[in-house]
N, C-alpha and C positions, 0 to 999 in steps of 0.2 A: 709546624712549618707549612706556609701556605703551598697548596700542590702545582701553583706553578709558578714558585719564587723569582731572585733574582739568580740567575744561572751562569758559573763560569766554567767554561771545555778549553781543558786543556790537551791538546794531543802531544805528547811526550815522546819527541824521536830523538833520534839518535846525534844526526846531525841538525837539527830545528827543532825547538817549540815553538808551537801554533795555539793563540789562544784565542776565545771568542768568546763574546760575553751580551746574555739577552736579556731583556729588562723584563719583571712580573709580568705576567698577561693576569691577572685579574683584581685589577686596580679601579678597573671600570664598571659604574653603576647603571648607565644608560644601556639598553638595547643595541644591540648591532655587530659588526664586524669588524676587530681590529688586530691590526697586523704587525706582531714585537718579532721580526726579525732575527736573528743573529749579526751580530757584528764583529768584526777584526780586533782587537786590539791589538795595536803597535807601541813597541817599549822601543827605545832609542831611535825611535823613527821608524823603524823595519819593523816588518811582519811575520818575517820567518827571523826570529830569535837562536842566533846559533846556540845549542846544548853541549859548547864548549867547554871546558873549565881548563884556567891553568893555575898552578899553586906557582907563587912568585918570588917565593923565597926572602919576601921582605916582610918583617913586623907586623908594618904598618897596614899594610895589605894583603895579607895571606893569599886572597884567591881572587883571579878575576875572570869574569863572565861576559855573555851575551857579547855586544860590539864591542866592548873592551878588549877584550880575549882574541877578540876576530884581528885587532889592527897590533897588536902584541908581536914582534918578533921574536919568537922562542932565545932567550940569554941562558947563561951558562949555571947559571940557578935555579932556574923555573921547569914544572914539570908540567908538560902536557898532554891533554888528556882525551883525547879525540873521540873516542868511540866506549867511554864508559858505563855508560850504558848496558853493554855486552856482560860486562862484567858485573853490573847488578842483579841480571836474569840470569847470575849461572846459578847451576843447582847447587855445586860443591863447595865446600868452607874454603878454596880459596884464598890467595895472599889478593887478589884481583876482586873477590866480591867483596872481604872486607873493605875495601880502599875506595872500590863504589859504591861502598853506603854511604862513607865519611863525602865523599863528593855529591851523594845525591844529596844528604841532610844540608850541606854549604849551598847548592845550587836553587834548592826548594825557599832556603832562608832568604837567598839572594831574590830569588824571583819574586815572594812573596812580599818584600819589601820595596818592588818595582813595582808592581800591582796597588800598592796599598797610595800610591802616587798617582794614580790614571784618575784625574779627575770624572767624577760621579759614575762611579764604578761600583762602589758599596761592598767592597771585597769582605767586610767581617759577614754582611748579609747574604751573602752565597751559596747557594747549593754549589759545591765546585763538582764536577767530573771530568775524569784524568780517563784518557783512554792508554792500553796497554795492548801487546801482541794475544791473541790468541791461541798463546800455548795448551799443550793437554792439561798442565797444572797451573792453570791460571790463578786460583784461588789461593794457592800455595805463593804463586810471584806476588799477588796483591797485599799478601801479610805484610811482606818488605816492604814493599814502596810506601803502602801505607807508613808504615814506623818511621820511614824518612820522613816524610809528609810531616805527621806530628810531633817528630822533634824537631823540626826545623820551623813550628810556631803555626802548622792549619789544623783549623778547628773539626776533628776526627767526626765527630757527628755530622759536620756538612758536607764531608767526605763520600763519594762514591766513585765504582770503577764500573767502565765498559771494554768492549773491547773493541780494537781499532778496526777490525772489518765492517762489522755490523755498524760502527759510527761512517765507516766511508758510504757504508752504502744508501742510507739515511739520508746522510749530507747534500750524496751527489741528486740524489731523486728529490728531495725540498729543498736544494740551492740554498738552504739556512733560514728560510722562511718558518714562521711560526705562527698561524693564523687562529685568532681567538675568537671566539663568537659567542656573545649570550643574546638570551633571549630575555623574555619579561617576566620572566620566575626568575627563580634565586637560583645563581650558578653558571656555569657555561660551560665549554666544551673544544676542542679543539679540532677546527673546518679543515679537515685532511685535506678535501679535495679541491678549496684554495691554496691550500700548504704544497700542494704539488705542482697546481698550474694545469690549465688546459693541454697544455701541450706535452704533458710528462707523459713517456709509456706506459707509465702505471696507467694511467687516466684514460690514454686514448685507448689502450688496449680493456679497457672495462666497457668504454662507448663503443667501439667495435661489439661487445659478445653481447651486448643488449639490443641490435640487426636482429629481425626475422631469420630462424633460420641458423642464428650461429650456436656454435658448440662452447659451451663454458668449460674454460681448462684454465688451470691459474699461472699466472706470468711472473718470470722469476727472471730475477739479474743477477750474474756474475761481477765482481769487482775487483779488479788487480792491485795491490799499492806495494808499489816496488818502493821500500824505503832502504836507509841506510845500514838499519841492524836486521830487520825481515823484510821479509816480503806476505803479502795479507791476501789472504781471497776470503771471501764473502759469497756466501750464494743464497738468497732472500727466495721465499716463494711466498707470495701475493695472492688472495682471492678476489679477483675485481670485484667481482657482484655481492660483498660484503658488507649486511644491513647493520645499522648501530653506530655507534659513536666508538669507532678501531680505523685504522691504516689498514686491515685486513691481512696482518703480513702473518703467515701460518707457520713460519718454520726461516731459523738461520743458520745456516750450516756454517761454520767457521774455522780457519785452522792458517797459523803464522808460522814460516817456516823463517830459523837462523840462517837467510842465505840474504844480505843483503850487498848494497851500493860502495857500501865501506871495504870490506873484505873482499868484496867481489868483482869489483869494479877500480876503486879509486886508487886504496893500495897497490894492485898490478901495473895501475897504470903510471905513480910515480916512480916506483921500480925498473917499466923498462926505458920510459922517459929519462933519468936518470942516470942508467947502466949507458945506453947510447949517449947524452949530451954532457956528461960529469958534470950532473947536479946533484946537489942534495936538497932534495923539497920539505927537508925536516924543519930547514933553517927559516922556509919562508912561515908568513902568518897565513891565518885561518883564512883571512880578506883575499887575499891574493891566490894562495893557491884554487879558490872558490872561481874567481876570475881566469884563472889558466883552463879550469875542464870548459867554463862554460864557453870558452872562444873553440876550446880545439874539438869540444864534441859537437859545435855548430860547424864544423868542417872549415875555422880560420886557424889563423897565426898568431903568435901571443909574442913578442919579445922579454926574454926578461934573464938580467946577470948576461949581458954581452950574447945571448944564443935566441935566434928564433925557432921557435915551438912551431908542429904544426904542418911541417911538410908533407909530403906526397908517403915517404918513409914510417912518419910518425902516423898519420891517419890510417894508413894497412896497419898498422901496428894498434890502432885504437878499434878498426871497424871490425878486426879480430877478436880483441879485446869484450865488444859487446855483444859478440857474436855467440862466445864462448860461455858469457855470464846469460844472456837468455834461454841457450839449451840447458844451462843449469839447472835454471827457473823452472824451466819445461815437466825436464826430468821430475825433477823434487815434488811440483806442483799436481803432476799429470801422472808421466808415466809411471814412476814408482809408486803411486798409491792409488792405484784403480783396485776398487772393490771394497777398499775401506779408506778412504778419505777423506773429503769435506761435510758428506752426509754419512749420516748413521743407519747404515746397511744399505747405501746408497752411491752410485756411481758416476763420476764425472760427466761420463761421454754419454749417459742418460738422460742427461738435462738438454733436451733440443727443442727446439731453439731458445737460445740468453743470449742476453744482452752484455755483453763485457766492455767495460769503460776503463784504464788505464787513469789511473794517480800517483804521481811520481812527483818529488822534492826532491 
Protein backbone atom coordinates (compact mmCIF):
# COMPACT_ATOMS: atom_id res chain seq x y z
CA UNK A 1 0.00 0.00 0.00
CA UNK A 2 1.30 3.26 -1.10
CA UNK A 3 2.29 5.32 2.31
CA UNK A 4 0.01 7.82 1.75
CA UNK A 5 -2.89 6.29 0.10
CA UNK A 6 -6.43 7.11 -0.30
CA UNK A 7 -7.63 7.86 3.36
CA UNK A 8 -11.01 7.60 4.96
CA UNK A 9 -11.48 8.84 9.17
CA UNK A 10 -14.25 8.06 10.44
CA UNK A 11 -14.99 9.34 14.01
CA UNK A 12 -17.58 7.11 15.62
CA UNK A 13 -19.63 8.90 18.36
CA UNK A 14 -22.37 8.20 19.89
CA UNK A 15 -24.74 10.52 18.93
CA UNK A 16 -22.75 11.52 15.13
CA UNK A 17 -20.62 9.94 12.70
CA UNK A 18 -18.12 12.28 11.22
CA UNK A 19 -16.36 11.26 8.21
CA UNK A 20 -13.50 12.69 6.10
CA UNK A 21 -12.04 11.56 3.41
CA UNK A 22 -8.31 12.74 1.62
CA UNK A 23 -7.19 11.99 -1.66
CA UNK A 24 -3.21 10.01 -2.23
CA UNK A 25 -0.72 12.71 -1.93
CA UNK A 26 1.86 10.94 -4.00
CA UNK A 27 0.40 10.83 -7.35
CA UNK A 28 2.62 13.55 -8.23
CA UNK A 29 5.88 13.41 -10.58
CA UNK A 30 6.76 17.10 -10.80
CA UNK A 31 8.62 19.03 -8.01
CA UNK A 32 6.85 21.16 -5.70
CA UNK A 33 4.15 21.72 -3.13
CA UNK A 34 0.86 20.15 -3.06
CA UNK A 35 -1.85 20.45 -0.82
CA UNK A 36 -4.64 17.04 -0.45
CA UNK A 37 -6.48 18.42 2.32
CA UNK A 38 -9.22 16.64 4.17
CA UNK A 39 -12.67 16.84 3.24
CA UNK A 40 -16.32 16.34 4.74
CA UNK A 41 -18.18 13.83 3.51
CA UNK A 42 -21.82 14.35 3.72
CA UNK A 43 -24.37 11.21 3.33
CA UNK A 44 -27.99 12.54 3.00
CA UNK A 45 -26.88 15.96 2.78
CA UNK A 46 -25.64 16.35 6.60
CA UNK A 47 -22.37 16.08 7.95
CA UNK A 48 -22.88 15.02 11.16
CA UNK A 49 -24.69 11.52 10.34
CA UNK A 50 -26.85 10.59 13.37
CA UNK A 51 -25.37 7.04 14.93
CA UNK A 52 -28.85 6.29 15.47
CA UNK A 53 -30.41 2.93 14.87
CA UNK A 54 -33.86 1.88 15.15
CA UNK A 55 -35.11 -1.87 14.42
CA UNK A 56 -38.68 -1.41 12.82
CA UNK A 57 -40.25 -4.33 13.16
CA UNK A 58 -41.08 -4.75 9.50
CA UNK A 59 -39.59 -7.50 7.02
CA UNK A 60 -38.95 -5.44 4.66
CA UNK A 61 -36.81 -3.23 6.44
CA UNK A 62 -35.52 -4.39 9.55
CA UNK A 63 -33.39 -1.31 10.53
CA UNK A 64 -33.12 2.21 9.80
CA UNK A 65 -30.30 4.76 10.00
CA UNK A 66 -28.67 7.89 9.69
CA UNK A 67 -31.66 10.74 8.45
CA UNK A 68 -34.08 8.02 8.33
CA UNK A 69 -34.02 7.00 11.80
CA UNK A 70 -33.68 10.88 12.66
CA UNK A 71 -37.40 11.82 11.05
CA UNK A 72 -38.94 8.07 12.27
CA UNK A 73 -41.50 8.63 15.07
CA UNK A 74 -40.84 5.77 17.40
CA UNK A 75 -44.39 3.27 16.70
CA UNK A 76 -45.45 0.60 18.76
CA UNK A 77 -43.06 -1.97 17.13
CA UNK A 78 -39.79 -0.42 16.60
CA UNK A 79 -37.09 -0.32 18.98
CA UNK A 80 -34.85 2.40 19.58
CA UNK A 81 -31.59 2.67 20.05
CA UNK A 82 -30.02 6.02 21.12
CA UNK A 83 -26.96 5.49 22.83
CA UNK A 84 -25.68 2.02 21.72
CA UNK A 85 -22.71 2.55 21.45
CA UNK A 86 -22.31 2.44 25.48
CA UNK A 87 -23.20 -0.65 25.17
CA UNK A 88 -20.65 -1.95 22.64
CA UNK A 89 -17.54 -0.56 25.01
CA UNK A 90 -18.84 -2.45 27.92
CA UNK A 91 -16.62 -4.77 29.33
CA UNK A 92 -19.12 -7.55 30.58
CA UNK A 93 -21.02 -10.32 28.40
CA UNK A 94 -24.10 -8.32 28.82
CA UNK A 95 -27.68 -8.88 27.31
CA UNK A 96 -26.66 -4.89 26.03
CA UNK A 97 -23.21 -5.62 24.60
CA UNK A 98 -24.38 -8.52 22.78
CA UNK A 99 -27.26 -6.49 21.12
CA UNK A 100 -24.59 -3.66 20.35
CA UNK A 101 -22.68 -5.72 18.29
CA UNK A 102 -25.69 -7.00 16.31
CA UNK A 103 -26.41 -3.06 15.83
CA UNK A 104 -22.92 -2.06 15.24
CA UNK A 105 -22.43 -5.05 12.48
CA UNK A 106 -26.15 -3.56 10.60
CA UNK A 107 -24.97 0.13 11.14
CA UNK A 108 -21.17 -0.48 9.73
CA UNK A 109 -23.07 -2.69 6.69
CA UNK A 110 -25.44 0.19 6.39
CA UNK A 111 -22.89 2.93 6.24
CA UNK A 112 -20.64 1.12 4.16
CA UNK A 113 -23.04 0.79 1.48
CA UNK A 114 -23.66 4.74 1.71
CA UNK A 115 -19.99 5.22 1.25
CA UNK A 116 -19.59 3.00 -1.51
CA UNK A 117 -22.40 5.77 -3.36
CA UNK A 118 -20.17 9.04 -2.77
CA UNK A 119 -19.17 9.51 -5.94
CA UNK A 120 -15.17 9.36 -6.46
CA UNK A 121 -14.59 8.28 -3.24
CA UNK A 122 -12.75 4.96 -4.06
CA UNK A 123 -14.04 3.35 -0.80
CA UNK A 124 -12.56 -0.30 -1.70
CA UNK A 125 -8.97 1.73 -2.10
CA UNK A 126 -9.03 3.05 1.44
CA UNK A 127 -6.91 3.02 4.10
CA UNK A 128 -9.93 3.73 6.54
CA UNK A 129 -9.35 4.82 10.18
CA UNK A 130 -12.04 4.71 12.89
CA UNK A 131 -11.11 6.64 15.82
CA UNK A 132 -12.44 5.33 19.28
CA UNK A 133 -12.39 6.55 23.15
CA UNK A 134 -9.27 6.24 24.81
CA UNK A 135 -9.99 3.84 27.46
CA UNK A 136 -7.19 1.97 29.56
CA UNK A 137 -8.01 -1.14 27.39
CA UNK A 138 -8.20 0.07 24.28
CA UNK A 139 -6.81 -2.56 22.43
CA UNK A 140 -9.15 -4.95 24.12
CA UNK A 141 -12.30 -2.40 22.72
CA UNK A 142 -10.68 -2.49 19.17
CA UNK A 143 -10.88 -6.35 18.88
CA UNK A 144 -14.69 -5.72 18.88
CA UNK A 145 -15.38 -3.15 16.75
CA UNK A 146 -12.90 -4.41 14.52
CA UNK A 147 -15.05 -7.90 14.18
CA UNK A 148 -18.08 -5.56 13.52
CA UNK A 149 -16.21 -3.78 10.93
CA UNK A 150 -15.49 -7.02 9.13
CA UNK A 151 -18.61 -8.65 9.35
CA UNK A 152 -20.40 -6.13 8.09
CA UNK A 153 -18.16 -6.24 4.66
CA UNK A 154 -14.69 -3.75 5.41
CA UNK A 155 -11.73 -4.85 4.14
CA UNK A 156 -9.65 -5.81 7.81
CA UNK A 157 -6.35 -5.22 6.20
CA UNK A 158 -7.20 -1.52 5.30
CA UNK A 159 -8.54 -1.32 8.80
CA UNK A 160 -6.82 0.75 11.41
CA UNK A 161 -7.63 2.42 14.85
CA UNK A 162 -6.75 5.67 16.78
CA UNK A 163 -7.75 7.14 19.33
CA UNK A 164 -10.13 10.11 19.44
CA UNK A 165 -8.03 12.53 21.62
CA UNK A 166 -4.78 12.43 19.95
CA UNK A 167 -7.12 12.70 16.52
CA UNK A 168 -8.76 15.93 18.07
CA UNK A 169 -5.74 17.31 18.74
CA UNK A 170 -4.13 16.73 15.32
CA UNK A 171 -7.14 18.04 13.64
CA UNK A 172 -7.56 21.06 15.58
CA UNK A 173 -3.77 22.20 15.16
CA UNK A 174 -3.85 21.31 10.95
CA UNK A 175 -7.54 22.36 10.47
CA UNK A 176 -7.46 18.95 8.01
CA UNK A 177 -4.71 20.23 5.83
CA UNK A 178 -2.30 17.69 4.49
CA UNK A 179 0.67 19.43 2.78
CA UNK A 180 2.95 17.20 0.38
CA UNK A 181 6.04 18.17 -1.02
CA UNK A 182 8.59 16.50 -3.19
CA UNK A 183 11.55 17.42 -4.50
CA UNK A 184 13.60 16.29 -7.63
CA UNK A 185 14.74 12.78 -6.14
CA UNK A 186 12.47 10.11 -5.87
CA UNK A 187 9.92 10.54 -2.96
CA UNK A 188 8.53 13.24 -0.82
CA UNK A 189 7.53 14.21 2.41
CA UNK A 190 5.05 15.76 4.31
CA UNK A 191 5.64 20.00 4.91
CA UNK A 192 4.40 20.06 8.60
CA UNK A 193 4.96 23.41 8.74
CA UNK A 194 2.50 24.42 5.93
CA UNK A 195 0.29 21.69 7.24
CA UNK A 196 0.06 23.91 10.29
CA UNK A 197 -0.12 27.52 8.95
CA UNK A 198 1.90 30.42 10.02
CA UNK A 199 -0.34 31.38 12.34
CA UNK A 200 -0.74 27.94 14.38
CA UNK A 201 0.77 28.04 18.10
CA UNK A 202 2.74 25.30 17.40
CA UNK A 203 4.51 27.44 14.59
CA UNK A 204 4.50 30.82 16.22
CA UNK A 205 5.71 29.41 19.42
CA UNK A 206 8.86 27.62 17.66
CA UNK A 207 9.39 31.32 15.79
CA UNK A 208 9.31 32.92 19.16
CA UNK A 209 12.21 30.32 20.98
CA UNK A 210 14.41 30.92 17.70
CA UNK A 211 14.57 35.24 19.26
CA UNK A 212 18.09 35.91 20.65
CA UNK A 213 17.99 35.06 23.88
CA UNK A 214 15.01 32.83 24.40
CA UNK A 215 14.65 29.58 26.42
CA UNK A 216 13.70 26.48 24.38
CA UNK A 217 10.98 24.47 26.43
CA UNK A 218 8.42 22.58 24.38
CA UNK A 219 4.73 23.58 23.74
CA UNK A 220 2.03 21.45 24.61
CA UNK A 221 -1.92 21.63 24.11
CA UNK A 222 -4.75 20.34 26.03
CA UNK A 223 -7.97 19.36 24.21
CA UNK A 224 -11.43 18.74 25.72
CA UNK A 225 -14.16 16.91 23.58
CA UNK A 226 -17.06 16.69 25.46
CA UNK A 227 -19.06 14.03 23.40
CA UNK A 228 -22.05 12.12 23.81
CA UNK A 229 -20.71 8.59 25.41
CA UNK A 230 -17.20 10.30 26.80
CA UNK A 231 -15.49 12.85 27.25
CA UNK A 232 -11.58 12.99 25.67
CA UNK A 233 -8.62 14.99 26.79
CA UNK A 234 -5.59 14.97 25.07
CA UNK A 235 -2.43 16.50 26.06
CA UNK A 236 0.39 16.61 23.14
CA UNK A 237 3.94 18.00 24.05
CA UNK A 238 5.67 19.50 21.02
CA UNK A 239 9.44 20.18 20.35
CA UNK A 240 9.51 23.45 18.26
CA UNK A 241 12.97 23.40 17.22
CA UNK A 242 12.58 19.94 15.89
CA UNK A 243 15.15 18.97 12.89
CA UNK A 244 14.03 16.31 10.13
CA UNK A 245 11.08 15.34 8.49
CA UNK A 246 8.57 14.79 12.11
CA UNK A 247 5.65 17.34 13.49
CA UNK A 248 8.00 17.00 16.52
CA UNK A 249 5.21 15.83 18.81
CA UNK A 250 7.22 13.88 21.70
CA UNK A 251 4.58 12.48 23.81
CA UNK A 252 0.51 12.02 23.88
CA UNK A 253 -0.85 11.70 27.07
CA UNK A 254 -4.40 10.34 26.65
CA UNK A 255 -7.41 9.06 28.55
CA UNK A 256 -11.58 9.11 27.84
CA UNK A 257 -13.74 9.03 30.59
CA UNK A 258 -17.76 7.35 30.35
CA UNK A 259 -19.18 10.57 31.37
CA UNK A 260 -20.88 11.89 28.45
CA UNK A 261 -23.82 14.50 26.93
CA UNK A 262 -26.16 11.52 26.81
CA UNK A 263 -26.36 10.44 30.30
CA UNK A 264 -25.19 13.40 31.54
CA UNK A 265 -26.93 16.02 30.10
CA UNK A 266 -29.65 15.08 27.65
CA UNK A 267 -31.43 12.30 29.58
CA UNK A 268 -31.93 14.71 32.82
CA UNK A 269 -32.91 17.03 30.82
CA UNK A 270 -35.94 15.31 29.10
CA UNK A 271 -36.79 13.89 32.44
CA UNK A 272 -37.35 17.13 34.19
CA UNK A 273 -38.65 18.74 31.02
CA UNK A 274 -41.26 16.18 31.07
CA UNK A 275 -41.96 15.55 34.88
CA UNK A 276 -42.96 19.44 34.81
CA UNK A 277 -44.78 19.85 31.27
CA UNK A 278 -46.42 16.04 30.91
CA UNK A 279 -44.44 15.05 28.09
CA UNK A 280 -43.12 12.14 26.89
CA UNK A 281 -39.93 12.94 24.68
CA UNK A 282 -39.81 9.00 23.93
CA UNK A 283 -42.54 9.42 21.58
CA UNK A 284 -40.74 12.37 19.56
CA UNK A 285 -38.02 11.42 16.76
CA UNK A 286 -34.35 11.95 16.76
CA UNK A 287 -35.01 15.33 14.23
CA UNK A 288 -36.99 17.08 16.61
CA UNK A 289 -35.88 16.29 19.89
CA UNK A 290 -32.16 17.57 18.37
CA UNK A 291 -34.21 20.76 17.57
CA UNK A 292 -35.65 21.20 21.18
CA UNK A 293 -32.06 21.20 23.11
CA UNK A 294 -30.64 23.35 20.44
CA UNK A 295 -33.42 26.25 20.90
CA UNK A 296 -33.50 25.89 24.63
CA UNK A 297 -29.72 25.52 25.38
CA UNK A 298 -29.38 28.79 23.20
CA UNK A 299 -31.53 30.39 25.96
CA UNK A 300 -35.01 30.38 23.51
CA UNK A 301 -38.49 28.70 23.23
CA UNK A 302 -39.40 25.79 21.25
CA UNK A 303 -43.33 25.10 21.00
CA UNK A 304 -44.19 21.73 20.57
CA UNK A 305 -47.59 19.12 21.57
CA UNK A 306 -49.77 22.31 22.59
CA UNK A 307 -46.72 23.59 25.43
CA UNK A 308 -43.99 25.97 25.19
CA UNK A 309 -40.52 25.04 26.09
CA UNK A 310 -38.15 27.29 27.45
CA UNK A 311 -39.22 29.67 30.04
CA UNK A 312 -37.50 31.51 32.73
CA UNK A 313 -38.52 28.01 34.92
CA UNK A 314 -37.19 25.62 32.52
CA UNK A 315 -33.61 27.53 31.78
CA UNK A 316 -32.88 27.64 35.95
CA UNK A 317 -33.63 24.13 35.49
CA UNK A 318 -31.33 23.67 32.41
CA UNK A 319 -28.32 26.31 33.46
CA UNK A 320 -28.49 23.84 36.66
CA UNK A 321 -28.52 21.23 34.74
CA UNK A 322 -25.02 22.22 32.84
CA UNK A 323 -23.85 23.26 35.69
CA UNK A 324 -23.99 20.05 37.50
CA UNK A 325 -22.67 17.97 34.38
CA UNK A 326 -19.43 20.31 34.10
CA UNK A 327 -18.27 19.87 37.90
CA UNK A 328 -18.72 16.39 36.79
CA UNK A 329 -16.32 16.85 34.02
CA UNK A 330 -14.07 18.64 36.42
CA UNK A 331 -14.19 16.16 39.11
CA UNK A 332 -13.49 12.97 36.82
CA UNK A 333 -11.19 14.90 34.68
CA UNK A 334 -9.15 16.93 37.27
CA UNK A 335 -9.65 16.40 40.57
CA UNK A 336 -9.80 12.72 41.13
CA UNK A 337 -7.02 11.95 39.17
CA UNK A 338 -4.14 14.21 40.20
CA UNK A 339 -0.99 12.15 40.37
CA UNK A 340 -1.74 9.62 37.97
CA UNK A 341 -3.77 10.75 35.22
CA UNK A 342 -3.40 11.86 31.75
CA UNK A 343 0.50 11.46 31.80
CA UNK A 344 2.40 8.54 33.02
CA UNK A 345 3.83 9.66 36.28
CA UNK A 346 2.69 12.89 35.40
CA UNK A 347 0.36 15.70 36.72
CA UNK A 348 -2.29 17.80 35.46
CA UNK A 349 -1.86 21.03 37.13
CA UNK A 350 2.06 20.57 35.95
CA UNK A 351 1.48 21.44 32.58
CA UNK A 352 1.76 25.44 32.72
CA UNK A 353 1.00 26.90 30.61
CA UNK A 354 -1.52 24.92 27.66
CA UNK A 355 -3.53 25.60 25.56
CA UNK A 356 -7.07 24.16 25.88
CA UNK A 357 -9.55 24.37 23.10
CA UNK A 358 -13.17 22.97 23.61
CA UNK A 359 -14.85 20.27 20.82
CA UNK A 360 -18.30 19.59 21.47
CA UNK A 361 -21.27 17.94 18.97
Amino acid sequence: MHPYPHTLSIDFGASFTKIAYRSPCAVYTAPGRYDESAEVIALDAVILVPTLAIQTGSDAQPWAFGQTAAGLNPGPKMRVFNNWKAGLFNRDNSPGAASASIIAQAYFRWLRQQLLEVPNLFLNDCKVRVMVPAFNDFKDLIKVLRQCFVHAGWDDERLEFGTEPHANAIGLLSGGRNVYIRGTKTGGNIDYGTTYGINNPYIQSARHQLLPGAQSKPFRITIVDIGAFTTDIAILTFNPLVVGNSDGLQEVAQKSFALGTHSGLDEPLWVALGTRHKLSFANYNFTLREQIKAALFAGETYSVGGVVLGDMIDQTAIEQLATDFAKRIWAKAVVNNKGNNLRLGSRLDDIVPFTVKLVTF
